[in-house]
N, C-alpha and C positions, 0 to 999 in steps of 0.2 A: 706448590708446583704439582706434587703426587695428585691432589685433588681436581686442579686444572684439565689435566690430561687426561683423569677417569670418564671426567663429564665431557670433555670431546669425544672421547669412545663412544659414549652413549650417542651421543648426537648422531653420528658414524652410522653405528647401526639404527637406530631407529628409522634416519634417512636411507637405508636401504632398504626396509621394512615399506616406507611409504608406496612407492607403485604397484603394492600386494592389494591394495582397497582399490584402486582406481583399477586396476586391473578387469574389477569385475563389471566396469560399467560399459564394459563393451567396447567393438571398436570407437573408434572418432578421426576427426581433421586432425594431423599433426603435422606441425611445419618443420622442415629440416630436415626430410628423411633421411638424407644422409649421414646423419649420425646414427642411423641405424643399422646401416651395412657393414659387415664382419669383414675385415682385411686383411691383409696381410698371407703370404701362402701357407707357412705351416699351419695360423690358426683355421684355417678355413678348411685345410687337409685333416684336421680334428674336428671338423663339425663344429668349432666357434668355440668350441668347449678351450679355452687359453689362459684365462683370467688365474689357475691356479699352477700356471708353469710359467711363464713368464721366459728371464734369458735375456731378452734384447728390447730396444726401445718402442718396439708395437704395442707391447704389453698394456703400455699408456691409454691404449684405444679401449683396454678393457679393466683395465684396475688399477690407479697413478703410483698406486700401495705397493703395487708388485714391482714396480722400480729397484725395488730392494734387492731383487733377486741379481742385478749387474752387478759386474765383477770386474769390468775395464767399460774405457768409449767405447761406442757403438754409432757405427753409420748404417742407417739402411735406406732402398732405395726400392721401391715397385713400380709395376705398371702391371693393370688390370685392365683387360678388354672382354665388357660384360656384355650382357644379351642386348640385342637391338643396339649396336657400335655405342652403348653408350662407355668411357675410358678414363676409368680412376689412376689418379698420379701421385704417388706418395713420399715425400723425404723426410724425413728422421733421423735423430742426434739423441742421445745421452751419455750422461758422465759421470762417477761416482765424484766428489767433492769431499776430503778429509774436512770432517767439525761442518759442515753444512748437509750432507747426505746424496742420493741419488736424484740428478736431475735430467727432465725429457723435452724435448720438443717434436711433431709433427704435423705438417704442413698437406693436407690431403687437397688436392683437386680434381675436380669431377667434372668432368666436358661433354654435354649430351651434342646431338647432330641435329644442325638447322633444321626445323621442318618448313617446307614449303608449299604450298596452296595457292597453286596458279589460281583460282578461280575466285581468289579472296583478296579485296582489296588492302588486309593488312600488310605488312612487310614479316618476311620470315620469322618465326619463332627459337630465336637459340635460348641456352641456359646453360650457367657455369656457377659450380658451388666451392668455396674457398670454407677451408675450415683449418686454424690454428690452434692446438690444442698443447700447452706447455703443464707440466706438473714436476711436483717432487715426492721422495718418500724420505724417510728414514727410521730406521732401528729405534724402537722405543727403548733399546739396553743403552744406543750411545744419549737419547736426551735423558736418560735416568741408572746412574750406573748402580744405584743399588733396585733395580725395577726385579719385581719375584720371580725367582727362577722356572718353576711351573710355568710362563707367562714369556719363557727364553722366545725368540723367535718371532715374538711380534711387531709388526711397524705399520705405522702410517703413513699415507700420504692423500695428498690433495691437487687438484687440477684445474686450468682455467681454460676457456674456452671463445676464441673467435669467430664469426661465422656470418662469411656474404656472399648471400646469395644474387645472383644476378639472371632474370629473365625478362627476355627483349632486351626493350631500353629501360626498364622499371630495378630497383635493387631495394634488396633488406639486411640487414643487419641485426645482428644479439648476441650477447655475451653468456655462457654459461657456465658452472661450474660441478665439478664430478669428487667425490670423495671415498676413499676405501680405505681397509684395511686388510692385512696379507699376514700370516701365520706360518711358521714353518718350524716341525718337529725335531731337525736335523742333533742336535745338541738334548735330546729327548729319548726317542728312538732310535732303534738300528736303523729303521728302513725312513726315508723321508716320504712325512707325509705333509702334501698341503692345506691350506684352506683361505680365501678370500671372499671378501663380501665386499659393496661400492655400489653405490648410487651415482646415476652419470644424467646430465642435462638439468640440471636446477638451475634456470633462467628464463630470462626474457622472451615473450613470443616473438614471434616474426612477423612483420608487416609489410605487407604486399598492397599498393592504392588501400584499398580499404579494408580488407580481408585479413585478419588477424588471426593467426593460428599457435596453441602454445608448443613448446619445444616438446618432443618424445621424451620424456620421462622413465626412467628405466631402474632396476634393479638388480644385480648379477650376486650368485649363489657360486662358488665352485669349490673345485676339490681334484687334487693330483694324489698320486703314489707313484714314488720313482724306485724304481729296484735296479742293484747294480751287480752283473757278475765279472768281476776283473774288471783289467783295462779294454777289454774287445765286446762287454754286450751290456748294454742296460735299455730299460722298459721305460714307459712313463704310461700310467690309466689314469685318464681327466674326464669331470663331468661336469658342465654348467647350466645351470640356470637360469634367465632372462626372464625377467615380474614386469610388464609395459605398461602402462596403463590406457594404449590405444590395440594393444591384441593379446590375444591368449598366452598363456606362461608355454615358456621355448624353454624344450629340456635336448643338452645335446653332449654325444659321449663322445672319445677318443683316444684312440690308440696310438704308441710311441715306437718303433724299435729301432734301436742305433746300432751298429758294427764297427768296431774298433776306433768311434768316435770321430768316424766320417762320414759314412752311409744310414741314412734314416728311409724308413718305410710310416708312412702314417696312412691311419683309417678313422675318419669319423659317420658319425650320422645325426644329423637333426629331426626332433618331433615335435613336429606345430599341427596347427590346426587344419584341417584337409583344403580349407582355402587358399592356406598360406604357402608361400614357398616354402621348402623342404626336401629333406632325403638327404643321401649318401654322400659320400667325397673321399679322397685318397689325394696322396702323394707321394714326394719324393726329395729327400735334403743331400745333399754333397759339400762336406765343411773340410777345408784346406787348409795349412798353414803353408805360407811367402813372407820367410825372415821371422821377425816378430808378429808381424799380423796374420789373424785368424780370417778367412770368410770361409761363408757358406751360402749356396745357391740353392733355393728351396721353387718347390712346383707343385702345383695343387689343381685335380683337377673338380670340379663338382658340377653335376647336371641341375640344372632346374628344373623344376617339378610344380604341375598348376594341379589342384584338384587330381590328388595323386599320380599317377603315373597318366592321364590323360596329354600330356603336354612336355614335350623336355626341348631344353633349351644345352648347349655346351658350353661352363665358361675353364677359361684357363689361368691359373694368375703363374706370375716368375717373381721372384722377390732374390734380391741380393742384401746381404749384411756383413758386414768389416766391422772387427772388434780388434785396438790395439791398445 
C-alpha cells in the first residue's frame, strides 16, 4: 500500500512538472478557454494567487488537493459580470465525509451576448460554456495511519471534469481531469505554512465541425503563510504560479487581513506577459454568524489591463458562501 501511494505522488508531481516544456513553445490555439479564467471574489481580490489557502469549495477551480483544508459543508454562489457583458454563473457544494474525505462539486456558466450582423446573411452568433468540475481530497495520515511524521500535513486529491461548449447551433464536448497535492505545516510549525502543486486539464480536445483544438493544459505552483494575533487579527501572504503551455508563466501575489474574524481587506497583483491581461486587484470579505451557520460576502474589484496600462476595462465580482 506504502508503495502504491509513493508512486502516485510521483505521478502528481511530475504531472505538474509537464506544462513547464510546453510552455516554452509559445503561444497556440487552445480550446476551452474557459477553464482558464480565475473565479471566485476572494481568489481574484489575491491576484489568483488561492491554490495555497483554500477554506471553501472554489478552491476546486484551483487545487481538488486543497479540499482538505474544509472544515464543514459549504455552499457558494457567484455572479461575475466581466468586460464586453460577457456573465459567469457559479454554484458550488462540498462536504467533509468521515472514512471517505473531502468532497467538491462546481457547476460554472458562462453566457456571452448574441452578436448580430444586419448585413450578414447568417443568423446571430451566441455562445454558452457549461463546465462541471467534481473532485475529492483526503489526508494521507487518515489512508495511512502510521504515514511519517515529517510528512504530517499532506493530502491528495484528484478531479474530473465536464465541459459543453455551445456556439450558434454547433456544440462540443470533453472530459478532463486535474490532480494535486496540498501540504500544510500546522502540527510542525508555530506559524502555518502552506504549499500546493496540481496539474489541471488533462483531456480530451474540443471539437468544433472540423476544427480541433487541445484543452489548456496548466500547472499551478503556490505558497501561503498565515499569522495569527489573538482572536481579532490574522494575515494570510499567498503566491502562485501558473506553467500553460499556450502562454508565458503567470506569477501572482496576495495579501490577507481579517479583523476579529469578520472583516477582510485583500490585495493582489498579477505578472504576465505585457500582451496578456494583467495588473492589480483588491477587495473586500464580511463573514457573519445566523444560529449555526457561518456566511460570508466577498467583493473583488480588478481592472483589466491590455499592453500595460494602455487599455482598462472594470470588472466587479460578488460571491456569497454559507458553511454549516
Amino acid at each position: 500500500m506504502l508503495q502504491n501511494i509513493k508512486i502516485l505522488l510521483i505521478i502528481v508531481f511530475l504531472g505538474t512538472m509537464m506544462p513547464l516544456g510546453d510552455a516554452a513553445a509559445g503561444p497556440g490555439t487552445m480550446g476551452a478557454d474557459i477553464l482558464k479564467v480565475n473565479l471566485g471574489a476572494r481568489p481574484v481580490a489575491l491576484g489568483g494567487a488561492f491554490g495555497g489557502v483554500g477554506g471553501d469549495a472554489q478552491v476546486l477551480l484551483f487545487n481538488p488537493a486543497a479540499l482538505a483544508t474544509l472544515k464543514s459543508a459549504n455552499i457558494r454562489f457567484q455572479r461575475y459580470m466581466a468586460f464586453e457583458q460577457v456573465t459567469y454563473e457559479l454554484l458550488g457544494g462540498s462536504c467533509p465525509l468521515p472514512g471517505v474525505g473531502r468532497l467538491g462539486a462546481i457547476l460554472v456558466w458562462r453566457h456571452m451576448p448574441t452578436i448580430d450582423n444586419p448585413g450578414a446573411p447568417d443568423n446571430p452568433v451566441g455562445a454558452n460554456d457549461l463546465v462541471l468540475t467534481m473532485g475529492w481530497s483526503r489526508s494521507l495520515e487518515e489512508l495511512l495511519p502510521k504515514w511519517p511524521s515529517a510528512l504530517s500535513g499532506l493530502s491528495l486529491g484528484a478531479g474530473g471534469k465536464i465541459i459543453y461548449l455551445i456556439l450558434r447551433e454547433n456544440t462540443a464536448f470533453s472530459v478532463a481531469g486535474d490532480m494535486g497535492l496540498y501540504w500544510n505545516s500546522q502540527k510542525l510549525l508555530p506559524i502555518t505554512i502552506t504549499a500546493a502543486a496540481a496539474v489541471q486539464n488533462l483531456g480530451l480536445p474540443v471539437r468544433f465541425i472540423e476544427e480541433e483544438d487541445p484543452l489548456p493544459l496548466q500547472g499551478r505552483l503556490a505558497m501561503a503563510v498565515s499569522s495569527y494575533g489573538g482572536k481579532r487579527h490574522s494575515s494570510i501572504l499567498t503566491a502562485e504560479m501558473v506553467m500553460a503551455r499556450d502562454n508565458p508563466v503567470k506569477t501572482s501575489l496576495g495579501m490577507e487581513y481579517t479583523f476579529a474574524r469578520m472583516l477582510s481587506f485583500r490585495l493582489g497583483y498579477t505578472w504576465e506577459a505585457r500582451e496578456n491581461l494583467q495588473g492589480p486587484a483588491g477587495g473586500l470579505g464580511l463573514a457573519f454568524v445566523i444560529g449555526t451557520v457561518q456566511a460570508r460576502i466577498d467583493y473583488a474589484y480588478k481592472p483589466i489591463l491590455w499592453r500595460s496600462w494602455e487599455s482598462v476595462a472594470n470588472n466587479h465580482l460578488v460571491s456569497v458562501d454559507v458553511s454549516f
